[in-house]
N, C-alpha and C positions, 0 to 999 in steps of 0.2 A: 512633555507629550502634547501633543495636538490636538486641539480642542475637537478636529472629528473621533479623534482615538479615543479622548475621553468622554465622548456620547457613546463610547460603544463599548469602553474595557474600565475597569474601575478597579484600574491597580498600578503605580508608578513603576514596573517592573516590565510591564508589558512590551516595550519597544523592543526593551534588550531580548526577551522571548521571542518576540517575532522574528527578529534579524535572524536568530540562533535556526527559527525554521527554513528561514529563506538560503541560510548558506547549508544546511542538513539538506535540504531540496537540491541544490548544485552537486553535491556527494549522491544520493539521487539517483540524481540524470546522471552522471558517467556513470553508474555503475548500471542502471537498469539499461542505458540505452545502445551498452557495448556486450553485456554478460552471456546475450545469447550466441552470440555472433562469436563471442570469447570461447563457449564450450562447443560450441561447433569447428569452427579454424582451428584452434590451439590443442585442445582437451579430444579432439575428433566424438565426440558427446553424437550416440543415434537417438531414434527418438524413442524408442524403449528406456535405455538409459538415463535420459534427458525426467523424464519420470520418476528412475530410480533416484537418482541426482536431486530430486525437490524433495527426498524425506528428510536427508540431514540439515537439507536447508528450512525447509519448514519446520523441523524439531523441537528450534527456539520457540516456537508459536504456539504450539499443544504444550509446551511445560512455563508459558510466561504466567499462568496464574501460580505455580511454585516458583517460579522468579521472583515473581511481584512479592509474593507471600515473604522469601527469605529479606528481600531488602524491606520490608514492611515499618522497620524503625528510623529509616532513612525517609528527608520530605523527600517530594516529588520533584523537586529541583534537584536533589542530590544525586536521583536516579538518572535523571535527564544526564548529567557531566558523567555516570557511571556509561550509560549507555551511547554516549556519543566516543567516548575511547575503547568501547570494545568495538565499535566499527570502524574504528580508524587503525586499529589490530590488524580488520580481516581486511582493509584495502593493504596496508604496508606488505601482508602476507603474500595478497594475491600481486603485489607488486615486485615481492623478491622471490619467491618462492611459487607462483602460480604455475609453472611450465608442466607440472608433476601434479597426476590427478588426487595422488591422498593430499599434499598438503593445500591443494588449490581447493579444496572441499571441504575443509580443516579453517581458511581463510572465509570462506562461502560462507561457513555456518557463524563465524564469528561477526563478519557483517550482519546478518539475516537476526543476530541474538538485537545486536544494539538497536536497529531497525526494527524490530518487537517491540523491546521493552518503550519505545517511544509511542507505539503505535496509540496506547491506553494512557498513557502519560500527555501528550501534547493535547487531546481529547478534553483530557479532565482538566489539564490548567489551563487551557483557554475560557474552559465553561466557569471554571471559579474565580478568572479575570473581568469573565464579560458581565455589563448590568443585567438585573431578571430582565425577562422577556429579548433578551439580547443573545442569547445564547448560539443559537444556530448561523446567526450573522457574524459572530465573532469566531467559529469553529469553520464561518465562508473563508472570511481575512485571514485565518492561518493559511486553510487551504490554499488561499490565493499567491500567497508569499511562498507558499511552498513548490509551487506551480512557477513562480517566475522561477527558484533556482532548480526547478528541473529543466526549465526551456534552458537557461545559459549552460547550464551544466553537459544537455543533451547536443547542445548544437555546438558546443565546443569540441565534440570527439572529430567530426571532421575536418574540423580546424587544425587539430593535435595531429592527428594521422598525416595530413597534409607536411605539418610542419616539422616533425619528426622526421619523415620519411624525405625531408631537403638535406636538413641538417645530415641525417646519417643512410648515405646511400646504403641499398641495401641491408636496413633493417629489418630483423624477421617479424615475422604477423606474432608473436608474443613479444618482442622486441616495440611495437605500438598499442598495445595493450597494456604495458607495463606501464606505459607515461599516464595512460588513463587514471589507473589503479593509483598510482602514486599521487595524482593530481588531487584524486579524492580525499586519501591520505590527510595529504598538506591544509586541504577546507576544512576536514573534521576536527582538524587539531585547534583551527581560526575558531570554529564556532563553541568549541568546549573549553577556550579561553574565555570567549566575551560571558556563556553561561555560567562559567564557575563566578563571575563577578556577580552577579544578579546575589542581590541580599532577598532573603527570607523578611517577608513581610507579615503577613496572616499567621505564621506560625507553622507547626507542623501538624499536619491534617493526618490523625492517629487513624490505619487503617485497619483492618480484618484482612488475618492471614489469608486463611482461606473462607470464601463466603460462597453460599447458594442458600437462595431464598424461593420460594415458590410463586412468591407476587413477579420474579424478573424469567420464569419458565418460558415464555412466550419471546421473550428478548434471544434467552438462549437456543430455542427452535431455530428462528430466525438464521440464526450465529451456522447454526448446524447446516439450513439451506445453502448461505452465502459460500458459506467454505466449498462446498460440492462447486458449484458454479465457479467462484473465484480461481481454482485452481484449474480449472479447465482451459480457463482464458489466459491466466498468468501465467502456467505454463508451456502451453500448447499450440496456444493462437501465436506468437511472438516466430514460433517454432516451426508452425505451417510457413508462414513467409519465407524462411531462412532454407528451409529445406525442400516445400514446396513449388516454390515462388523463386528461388535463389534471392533473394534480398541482400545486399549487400548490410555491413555493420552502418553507414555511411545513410541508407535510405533507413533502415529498422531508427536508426536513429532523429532522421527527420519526423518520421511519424511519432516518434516517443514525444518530442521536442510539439509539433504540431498539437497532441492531446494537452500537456504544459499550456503552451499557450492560450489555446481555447477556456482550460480550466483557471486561468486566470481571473480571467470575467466571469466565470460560470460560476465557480465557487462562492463569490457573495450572492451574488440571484439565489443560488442554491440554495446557502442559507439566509434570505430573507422567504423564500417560498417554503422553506418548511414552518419557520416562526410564524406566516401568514395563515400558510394554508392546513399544516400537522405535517404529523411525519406519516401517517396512518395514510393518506393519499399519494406521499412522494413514494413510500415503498411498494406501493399496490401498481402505481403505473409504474417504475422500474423494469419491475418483474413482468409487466406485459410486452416489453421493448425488448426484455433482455431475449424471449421467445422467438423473435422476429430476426433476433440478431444471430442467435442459434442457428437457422435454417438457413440463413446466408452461408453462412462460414462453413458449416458441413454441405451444403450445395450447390455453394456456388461453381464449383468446377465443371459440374455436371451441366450446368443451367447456360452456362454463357460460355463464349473463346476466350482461350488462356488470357488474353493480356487484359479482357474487362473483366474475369475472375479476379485476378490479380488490383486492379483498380477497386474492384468490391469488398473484396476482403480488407483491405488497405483502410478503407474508410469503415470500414464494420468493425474493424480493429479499433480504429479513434473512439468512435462512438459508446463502443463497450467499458474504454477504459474509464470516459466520463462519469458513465453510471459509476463507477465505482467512490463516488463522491455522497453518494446515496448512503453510506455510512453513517454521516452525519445524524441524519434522521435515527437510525435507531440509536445513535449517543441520545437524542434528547430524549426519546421513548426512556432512556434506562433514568435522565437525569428526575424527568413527571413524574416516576413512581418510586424515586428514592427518598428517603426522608433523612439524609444527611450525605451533606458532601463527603466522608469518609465511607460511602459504599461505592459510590461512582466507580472511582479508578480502579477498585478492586474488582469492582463485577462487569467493567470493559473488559481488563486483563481475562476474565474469568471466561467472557465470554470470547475474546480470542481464543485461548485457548480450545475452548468446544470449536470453534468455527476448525480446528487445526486437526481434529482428530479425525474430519472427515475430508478435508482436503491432502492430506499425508495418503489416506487409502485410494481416493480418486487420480492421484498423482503416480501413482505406482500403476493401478488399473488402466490407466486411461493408456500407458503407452503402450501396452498389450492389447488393448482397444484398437489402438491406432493400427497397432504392425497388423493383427490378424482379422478386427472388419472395416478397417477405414476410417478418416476422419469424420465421415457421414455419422457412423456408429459413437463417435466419441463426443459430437456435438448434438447428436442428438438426445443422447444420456443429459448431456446439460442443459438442451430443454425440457426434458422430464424433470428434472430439479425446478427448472423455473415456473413450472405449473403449480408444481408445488407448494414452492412459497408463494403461489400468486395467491392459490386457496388459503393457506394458511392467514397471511398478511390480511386478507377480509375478517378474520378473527381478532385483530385489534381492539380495543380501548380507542373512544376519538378521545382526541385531546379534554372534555368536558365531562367524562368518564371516570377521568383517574384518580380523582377525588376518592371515588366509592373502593378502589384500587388500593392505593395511600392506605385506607383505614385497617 
């Protein structure tokens, strides 16, 4: 390991973890930066259903604290190889089998389970790899790894398209979809090879099935705001372009690959300014951006001529997915007021979960939203959330607080 990695990670296992994100990040990007453009083309997906469409995909999300819970006797490394082969499941699936909406939803959900259960996993072992006071910079350096394999991963699809489409004239629009899917496939299998070699060093960190504690109430509020908000943008906003906008797979993809990029660099700034500054500041202006960003996107139409809508949205789009790095901050909020690393992972999971319960019902609402008052209507809903948590997030603990918290 390299002597910057070991000022920053303090565990000989580290590289091989990293790598494992960087090539999860490449699975990723095809799959995020072709899926919508895939239920649209292929699956004919409106945007009502496109809604209906994110409960089974979200499902994984609201039941990963009884995920987490069952594999509970397995480390957190084990889960990590369990979870990168069930998503290597759901790309094979949507690779042979995606042309047909039951088992292309079937394949969905089984990427979207492995892609959960990492979500609270990769969180907590980077925070138990990195040294004290290192934590949020070392959960930057995933991020950032994981961010270059979305960039290769996303700028590969019009590579692939391209090249596919030489090789076999007259291939159908799932016929270049399929290579996508399969592409992912063949990474996930690379990366859940190199992880199963990583040897267990610390031991197995014994967790709680299920946990809810009253000191993490405020972590899991939070959880419940983000979901609202999160599911607005991840489903919806991707969906305005495609179907709004006509966005091509080819451009949704450059902009997927663009945010990648930028979150490259951003990701360690990121977390050195929460280590610097709390996480109590990084989520309170979040939330005041996230507001600004809202009123773009439900108005721009209105406000400007189609093709600088189109250019606005485009970047409101990058922007918002950014923030979504703002997570970090409340991993460390959960890590200052736990008193052993075997609550962490648990009450991440736990609080994904909560975050799922209210983005599953906004996911469903919001495309009813959409078809009967407009995307006005549906982004505006997501700035009422973001008030929310703006108020709320002032109810914080600063960092110098959590002492009294702890006890």
């Amino acid at each position: 390991m390299s002597k910057q990695l070991r000022t920053l990670y303090d565990n000989e296992n580290a590289v091989s973890f990293l790598i494992c994100m960087l090539i999860f990040g490449i699975s990723g990007g095809l799959n995020s930066g072709s899926l919508n453009n895939y239920l649209h083309e292929v699956l004919a997906i409106s945007q009502v259903e496109r809604g209906i469409v994110e409960f089974p995909r979200e499902l994984p999300g609201l039941l990963l604290m009884f995920i987490i819970a069952i594999l509970s006797r397995f480390s957190e490394l084990k889960v990590m190889n369990f979870a990168l082969l069930i998503s290597m499941t759901g790309m094979i699936g949507l690779g042979f089998v995606g042309d047909t909406r039951t088992m292309a939803i079937v394949s969905i959900i089984l990427f979207s389970t492995g892609e959960h259960m990492l979500m609270p996993i990769k969180q907590s072992v980077a925070m138990h790899m990195a040294r004290n006071g290192k934590e949020g910079l070392a959960m930057g350096g995933v991020s950032s790894l994981e961010n270059i394999g979305q960039l290769i991963g996303q700028y590969t699809i019009p590579v692939l398209f391209l090249i596919v489409g030489f090789i076999i004239p007259g291939v159908s629009v799932y016929g270049k979809f399929r290579h996508v899917f399969l592409l992912a496939a063949i990474v996930l299998f690379g990366a859940f090879v190199i992880a199963s070699r990583i040897r267990e060093t610390h031991g197995h960190i014994e967790r709680k099935k299920i946990y809810f504690r009253k000191k993490f109430t405020k972590y899991y509020i939070l959880e419940m705001f983000f979901g609202a908000r999160k599911q607005v943008f991840l489903t919806f906003a991707p969906y305005v372009l495609v179907l709004n906008y006509g966005a091509k797979t080819e451009y949704v993809a450059f902009l997927y690959g663009l945010w990648s990029f930028i979150n490259i660099f951003l990701g360690p700034l990121m977390g050195r300014l929460i280590d610097r500054l709390g996480y109590k500041l990084i989520i309170v202006i979040d939330t005041i951006v996230l507001v600004g960003l809202c009123f773009l996107y439900g108005f721009s139409h209105r406000l400007f001529p189609h093709p600088i809508a189109f250019a606005i949205i485009s970047v409101v789009f990058v922007l918002d997915a950014i923030l979504f790095m703002v997570g970090m901050a409340r991993a460390v909020y959960v890590k200052s007021i736990s008193n052993s690393k075997a609550e962490i992972t648990t009450v991440l999971s736990t609080g994904v979960s909560i975050n799922h319960v209210v983005s599953i019902a906004i996911a469903i609402a919001g495309g009813i939203i959409w078809q009967k008052i407009g995307i006005e209507g549906l982004f505006s809903l997501a700035a009422v959330f973001g008030i929310g948590s703006f108020l709320f997030a002032l109810t914080l603990p600063s960092p110098s607080t959590i002492s009294a918290i702890r006890s």
